[in-house]
C-alpha positions in Angstrom: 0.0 0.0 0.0 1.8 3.3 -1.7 -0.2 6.4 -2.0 2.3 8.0 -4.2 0.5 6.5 -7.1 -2.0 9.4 -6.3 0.3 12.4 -7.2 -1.0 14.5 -9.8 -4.2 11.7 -10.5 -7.6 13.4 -10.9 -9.4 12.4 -8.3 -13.3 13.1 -7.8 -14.5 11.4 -4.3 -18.9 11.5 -3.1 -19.5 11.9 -0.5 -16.2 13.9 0.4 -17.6 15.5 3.7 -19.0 12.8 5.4 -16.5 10.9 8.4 -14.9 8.5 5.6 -14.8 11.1 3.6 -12.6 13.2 5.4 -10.1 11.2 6.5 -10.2 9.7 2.7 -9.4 13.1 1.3 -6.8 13.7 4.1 -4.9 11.0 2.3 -5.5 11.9 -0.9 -4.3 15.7 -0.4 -1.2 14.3 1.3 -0.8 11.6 -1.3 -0.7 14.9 -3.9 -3.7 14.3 -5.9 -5.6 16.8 -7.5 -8.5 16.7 -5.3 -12.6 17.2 -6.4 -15.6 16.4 -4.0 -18.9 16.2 -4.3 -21.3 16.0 -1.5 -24.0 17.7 0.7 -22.7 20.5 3.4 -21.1 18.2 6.5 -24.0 16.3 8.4 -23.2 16.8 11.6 -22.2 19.7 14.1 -19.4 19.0 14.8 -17.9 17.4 11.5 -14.6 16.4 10.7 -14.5 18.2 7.2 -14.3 21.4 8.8 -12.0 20.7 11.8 -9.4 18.8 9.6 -9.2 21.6 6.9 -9.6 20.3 3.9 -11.4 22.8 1.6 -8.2 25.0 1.0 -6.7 21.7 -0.2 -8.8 20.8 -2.6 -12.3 21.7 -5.0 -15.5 20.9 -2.7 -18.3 21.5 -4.6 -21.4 21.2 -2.5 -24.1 19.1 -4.4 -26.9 16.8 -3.7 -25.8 13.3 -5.4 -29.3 13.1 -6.9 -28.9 15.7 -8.9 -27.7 14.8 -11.8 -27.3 18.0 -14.0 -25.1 19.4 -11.0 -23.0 16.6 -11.2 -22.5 16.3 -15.0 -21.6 19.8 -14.7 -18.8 18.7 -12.1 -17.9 15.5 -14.0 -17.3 17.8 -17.0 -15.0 20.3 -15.2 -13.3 17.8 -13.5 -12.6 15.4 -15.6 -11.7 12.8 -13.2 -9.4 9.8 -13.9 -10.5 8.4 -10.6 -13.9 8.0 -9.0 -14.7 6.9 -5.2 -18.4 7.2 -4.3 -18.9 7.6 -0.8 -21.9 9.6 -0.9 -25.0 8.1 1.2 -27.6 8.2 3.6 -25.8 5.6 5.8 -27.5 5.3 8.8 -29.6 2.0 9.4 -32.0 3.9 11.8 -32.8 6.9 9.8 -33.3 4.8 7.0 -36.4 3.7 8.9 -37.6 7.4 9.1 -36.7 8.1 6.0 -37.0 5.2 3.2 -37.9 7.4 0.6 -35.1 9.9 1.1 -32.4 6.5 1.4 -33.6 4.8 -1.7 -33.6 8.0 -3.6 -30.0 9.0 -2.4 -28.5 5.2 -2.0 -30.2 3.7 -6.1 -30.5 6.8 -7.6 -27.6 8.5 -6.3 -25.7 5.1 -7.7 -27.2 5.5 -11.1 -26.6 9.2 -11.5 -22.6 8.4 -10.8 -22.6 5.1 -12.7 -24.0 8.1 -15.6 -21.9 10.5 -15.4 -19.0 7.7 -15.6 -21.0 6.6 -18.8 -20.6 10.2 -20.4 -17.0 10.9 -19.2 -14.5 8.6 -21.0 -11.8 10.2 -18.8 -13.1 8.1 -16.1 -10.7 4.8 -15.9 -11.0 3.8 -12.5 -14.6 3.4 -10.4 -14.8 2.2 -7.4 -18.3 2.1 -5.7 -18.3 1.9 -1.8 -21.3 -0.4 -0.4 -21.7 -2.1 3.1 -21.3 -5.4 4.8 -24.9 -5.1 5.0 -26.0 -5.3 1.3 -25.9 -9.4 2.2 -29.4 -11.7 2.6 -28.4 -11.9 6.4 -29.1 -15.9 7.7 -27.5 -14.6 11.3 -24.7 -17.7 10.8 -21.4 -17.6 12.6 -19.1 -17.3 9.4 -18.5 -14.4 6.7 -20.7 -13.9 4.0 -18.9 -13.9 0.5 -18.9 -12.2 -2.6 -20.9 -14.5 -4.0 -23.5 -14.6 -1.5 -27.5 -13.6 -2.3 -27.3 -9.7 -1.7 -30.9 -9.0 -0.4 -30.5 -6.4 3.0 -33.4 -6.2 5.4 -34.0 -2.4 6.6 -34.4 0.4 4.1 -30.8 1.1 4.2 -29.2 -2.3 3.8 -31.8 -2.7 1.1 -30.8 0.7 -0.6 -27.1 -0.7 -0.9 -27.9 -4.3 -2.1 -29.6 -2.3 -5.1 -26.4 0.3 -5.3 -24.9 -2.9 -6.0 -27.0 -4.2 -8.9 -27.2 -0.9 -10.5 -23.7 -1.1 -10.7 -23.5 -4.6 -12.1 -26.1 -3.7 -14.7 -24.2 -0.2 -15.7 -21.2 -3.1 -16.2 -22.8 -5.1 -18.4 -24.8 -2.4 -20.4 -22.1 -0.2 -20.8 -18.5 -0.8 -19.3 -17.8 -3.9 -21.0 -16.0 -2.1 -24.1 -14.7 0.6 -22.4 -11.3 1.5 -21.2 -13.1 1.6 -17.7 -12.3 -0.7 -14.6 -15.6 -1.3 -11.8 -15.4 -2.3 -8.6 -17.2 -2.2 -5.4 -16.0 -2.7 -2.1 -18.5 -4.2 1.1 -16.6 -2.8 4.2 -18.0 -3.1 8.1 -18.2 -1.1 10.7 -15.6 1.3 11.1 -14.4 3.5 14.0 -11.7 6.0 14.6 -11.6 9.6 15.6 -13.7 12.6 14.3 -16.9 10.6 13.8 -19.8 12.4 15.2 -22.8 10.8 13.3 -26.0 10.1 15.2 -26.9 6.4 16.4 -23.4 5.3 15.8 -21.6 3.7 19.2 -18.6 5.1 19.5 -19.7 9.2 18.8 -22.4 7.7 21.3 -19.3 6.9 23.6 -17.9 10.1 23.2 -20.5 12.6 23.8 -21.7 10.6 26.8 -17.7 11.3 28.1 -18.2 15.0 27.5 -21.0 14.6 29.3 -19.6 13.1 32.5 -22.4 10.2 31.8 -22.3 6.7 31.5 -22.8 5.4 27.8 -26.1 3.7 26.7 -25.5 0.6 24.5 -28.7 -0.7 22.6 -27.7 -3.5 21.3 -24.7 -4.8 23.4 -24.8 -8.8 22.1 -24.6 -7.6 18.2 -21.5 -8.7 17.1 -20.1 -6.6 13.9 -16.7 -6.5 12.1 -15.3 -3.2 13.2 -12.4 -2.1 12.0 -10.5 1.3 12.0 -11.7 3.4 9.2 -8.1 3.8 7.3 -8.4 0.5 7.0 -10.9 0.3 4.4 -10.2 3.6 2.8 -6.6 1.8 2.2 -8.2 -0.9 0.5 -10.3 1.2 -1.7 -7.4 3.4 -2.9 -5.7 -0.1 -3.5 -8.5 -1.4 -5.8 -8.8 1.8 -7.6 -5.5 1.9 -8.0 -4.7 -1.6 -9.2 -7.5 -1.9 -11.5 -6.3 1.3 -13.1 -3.4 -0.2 -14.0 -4.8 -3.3 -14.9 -8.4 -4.4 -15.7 -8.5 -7.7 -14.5 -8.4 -7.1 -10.8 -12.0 -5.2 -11.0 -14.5 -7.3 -9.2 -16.6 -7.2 -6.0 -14.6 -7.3 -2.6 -15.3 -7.7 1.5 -13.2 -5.5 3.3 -13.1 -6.1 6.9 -11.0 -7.0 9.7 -9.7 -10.9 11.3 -11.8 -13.1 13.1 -10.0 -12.3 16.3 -11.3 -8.6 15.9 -15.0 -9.2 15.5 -16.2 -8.5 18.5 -20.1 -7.3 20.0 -21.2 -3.8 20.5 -20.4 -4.9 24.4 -16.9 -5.8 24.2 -16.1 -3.2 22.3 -17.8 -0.1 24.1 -15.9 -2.5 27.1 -12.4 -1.8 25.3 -13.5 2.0 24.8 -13.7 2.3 28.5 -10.4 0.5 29.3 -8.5 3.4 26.8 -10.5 6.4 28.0 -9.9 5.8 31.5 -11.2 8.2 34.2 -14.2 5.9 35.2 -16.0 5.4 31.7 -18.2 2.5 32.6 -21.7 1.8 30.6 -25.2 0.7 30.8 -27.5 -2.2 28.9 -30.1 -0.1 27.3 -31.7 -2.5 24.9 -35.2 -1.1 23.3 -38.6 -3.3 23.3 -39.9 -2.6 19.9 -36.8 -1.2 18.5 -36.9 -1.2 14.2 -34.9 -4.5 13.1 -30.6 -4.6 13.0 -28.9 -7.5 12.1 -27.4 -9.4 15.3 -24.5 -11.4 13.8 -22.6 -10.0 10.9 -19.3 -11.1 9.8 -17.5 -10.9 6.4 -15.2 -13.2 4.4 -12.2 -11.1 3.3 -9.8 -14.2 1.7 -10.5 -12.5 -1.4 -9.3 -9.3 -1.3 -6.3 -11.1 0.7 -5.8 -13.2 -2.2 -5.9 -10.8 -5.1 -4.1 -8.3 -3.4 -2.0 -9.7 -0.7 -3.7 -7.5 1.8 -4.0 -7.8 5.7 -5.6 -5.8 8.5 -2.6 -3.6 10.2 -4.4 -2.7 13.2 -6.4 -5.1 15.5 -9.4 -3.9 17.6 -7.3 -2.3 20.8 -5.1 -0.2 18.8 -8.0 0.9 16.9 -9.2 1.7 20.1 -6.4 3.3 21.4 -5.9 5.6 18.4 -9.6 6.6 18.2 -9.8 7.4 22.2 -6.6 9.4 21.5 -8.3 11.6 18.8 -11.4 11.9 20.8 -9.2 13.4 23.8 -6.8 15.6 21.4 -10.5 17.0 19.8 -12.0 17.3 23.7 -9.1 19.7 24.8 -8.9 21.6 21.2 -5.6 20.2 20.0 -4.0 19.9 16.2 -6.7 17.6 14.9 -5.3 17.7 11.0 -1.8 16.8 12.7 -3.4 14.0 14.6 -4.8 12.8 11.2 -1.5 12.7 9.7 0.2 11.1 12.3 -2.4 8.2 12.1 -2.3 8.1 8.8 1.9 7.8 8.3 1.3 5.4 11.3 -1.0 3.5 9.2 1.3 3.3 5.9 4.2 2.8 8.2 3.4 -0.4 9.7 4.1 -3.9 8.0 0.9 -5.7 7.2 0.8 -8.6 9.4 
C-alpha cells in the first residue's frame, strides 16, 4: 500500500464530507492528488470536514448526489481519472424514518454516478463503496462472500444491495467495451476519531464522556466487524489503483478485519472504557420494539487477501487506542489535521501482518 500512485491523478471522491470522507481526502491531499468532492454540506455539528481543513486543499463542490445536472456539470470540469463514491444516507435507523429519502440518495444517487461515468471517457478507475450489510443476512457464525445472495433487510441495507446491482447492470450495459475498470467494495463497521454521526456507538461513547455520563448501549450482544476506518479507505485506494493499472483485478470485494477482531457492540464499548480511562463505565439499554438490525454480521475477506496480498494492520485495541486518543486531542482543542497525519503515516508505516 503506496499512495504516491496518487500524485497529480484526478481524483473526484462522493460523499467527500461525510466521516470517511474526510479522513479519505486527508490522504489523498497528502498523497498529492488533484482533489474534487462532491457531497451535501457536512452532516453533523461538529464534522470532521471542517475541523481537519480540507477545503483549501482541494475543489469541494457542495451538491446533492441526486442531482444529476449538478453533477454532469462537475464531471465535466473535473474530468476525473479516478472515481470513489462515498456519498449516502448511511444510517440503518434513519433509514427507517426516512425510506424514501435513502432509496432516492443510496439507487439513484448510484445511477446518477454510474451516468456521469457513462458520459465521461476520462473516467478509468470506479470504485463504488457499499456495506457489509448489502448481504441476505441468515444470522450464521461465518462471513458472507462475494458471491453470497445480496438482499439487505432495513431500508438502508436494502438501498445498498440495489447500489450494487445498478452497478452490475451499468457493467454489463455499458462498461464492457470501455477502457473503464468497476469495482465495489462491502466494508464493516468502522471507528476512529472525528466521527460524530447520530446512532453510531462510538460518537455515542464520546458525547456521553463529555457529558460526564455513562454510555447507553442498545444493542450490546450484536457482534459486527469493526475495524479502523483507514483501513478500508486503504483498500479502496488499492483497488482503484490496481484496476487502473490493470483491468482484471476489477470485481466485487469484502473489506473487513480478522476473526480475532469481531467483536459485539459490548466488548467493544468494554475496550472504549479500558482506553478512555477516568471511570468510563456503561449501561444495557436495549429497546422493546426497537426497528430490526442485524445481530451477527461477519465478512469473508480471503478474497481481497488473495488478489491483493492485503492484511488488517491494526487489531481492535489499537484501533481503540488511536480513536480514544483523537477523541481526547479534539475534547481539549488540539491539532486535529496533525493528529490525522500522524495516524495516517502510522497507518502506511506499519508492515501488514
Amino acid at each position: 500500500m503506496d499512495t504516491s500512485f496518487y500524485k497529480g491523478k484526478r481524483v473526484l471522491v462522493t460523499g467527500h464530507t461525510g466521516f470517511k470522507g474526510s479522513w479519505l481526502c486527508r490522504i489523498l491531499i497528502k498523497a498529492g492528488a488533484v482533489l474534487t468532492g462532491y457531497s451535501l454540506e457536512p452532516p453533523t455539528d461538529p464534522d470532521l470536514f471542517s475541523i481537519a481543513d480540507l477545503e483549501p486543499h482541494m475543489n469541494s463542490v457542495i451538491g446533492d448526489i441526486r442531482d444529476l445536472a449538478h453533477l454532469q456539470q462537475v464531471f465535466q470540469e473535473a474530468q476525473p481519472e479516478i472515481v470513489l463514491h462515498l456519498a449516502a444516507q448511511p444510517i440503518v435507523r434513519d433509514s427507517y424514518k426516512d425510506p424514501v429519502y435513502t432509496y432516492e440518495t443510496n439507487v439513484m444517487g448510484t445511477v446518477n454516478i454510474c451516468e456521469c461515468v457513462r458520459q465521461n471517457p476520462c473516467v478509468k478507475s470506479f470504485l463504488n463503496v457499499t456495506t457489509d450489510k448489502v448481504y441476505e443476512n441468515k444470522e450464521w457464525e461465518w462471513g458472507y462472500r462475494e458471491n453470497e445472495p445480496l438482499d439487505g433487510y432495513d431500508p438502508y441495507s436494502n438501498s445498498k444491495s440495489c447500489s450494487e446491482l445498478v452497478t452490475h447492470s451499468y457493467i454489463n450495459s455499458f462498461f464492457q467495451d470501455r477502457d473503464l475498470a468497476v469495482s465495489t467494495a462491502r466494508a464493516g463497521n468502522v471507528i476512529g476519531g472525528g466521527d460524530f454521526a447520530n446512532d453510531r456507538i462510538i460518537p455515542d461513547c464520546v458525547r456521553a464522556m463529555q457529558k460526564g455520563s455513562s454510555i447507553g448501549v442498545r444493542n450490546p450482544y450484536s457482534t459486527r466487524p469493526f475495524q479502523h476506518v483507514l483501513e478500508p479507505l486503504g483498500v479502496y485506494l488499492l483497488i482503484a489503483q490496481k484496476q487502473y493499472e490493470d483491468k482484471s483485478y476489477a470485481g466485487f470485494y469484502n473489506v473487513g478485519p480478522d476473526e480475532c477482531d469481531c467483536v459485539t457492540t459490548g466488548q467493544l464499548v468494554d475496550l472504549f472504557c479500558k482506553y478512555w480511562g477516568d471511570g468510563a463505565a456503561w449501561e444495557n439499554q436495549a429497546e422493546e420494539n426497537a426497528p430490526h438490525e442485524a445481530n451477527f454480521l461477519k465478512l469473508d475477506c480471503s478474497k481481497v487477501k488473495r488478489v491483493f496480498g492485503w492484511a488488517p494492520r491494526w487489531h481492535i485495541e489499537e484501533c481503540m487506542d488511536m480513536t480514544c486518543r483523537f477523541s481526547k486531542e479534539w475534547l481539549a482543542g488540539g491539532d486535529i489535521p496533525a493528529e490525522m497525519d500522524r495516524e495516517i503515516e502510522a497507518f502506511y508505516a506499519q508492515k501488514e501482518s
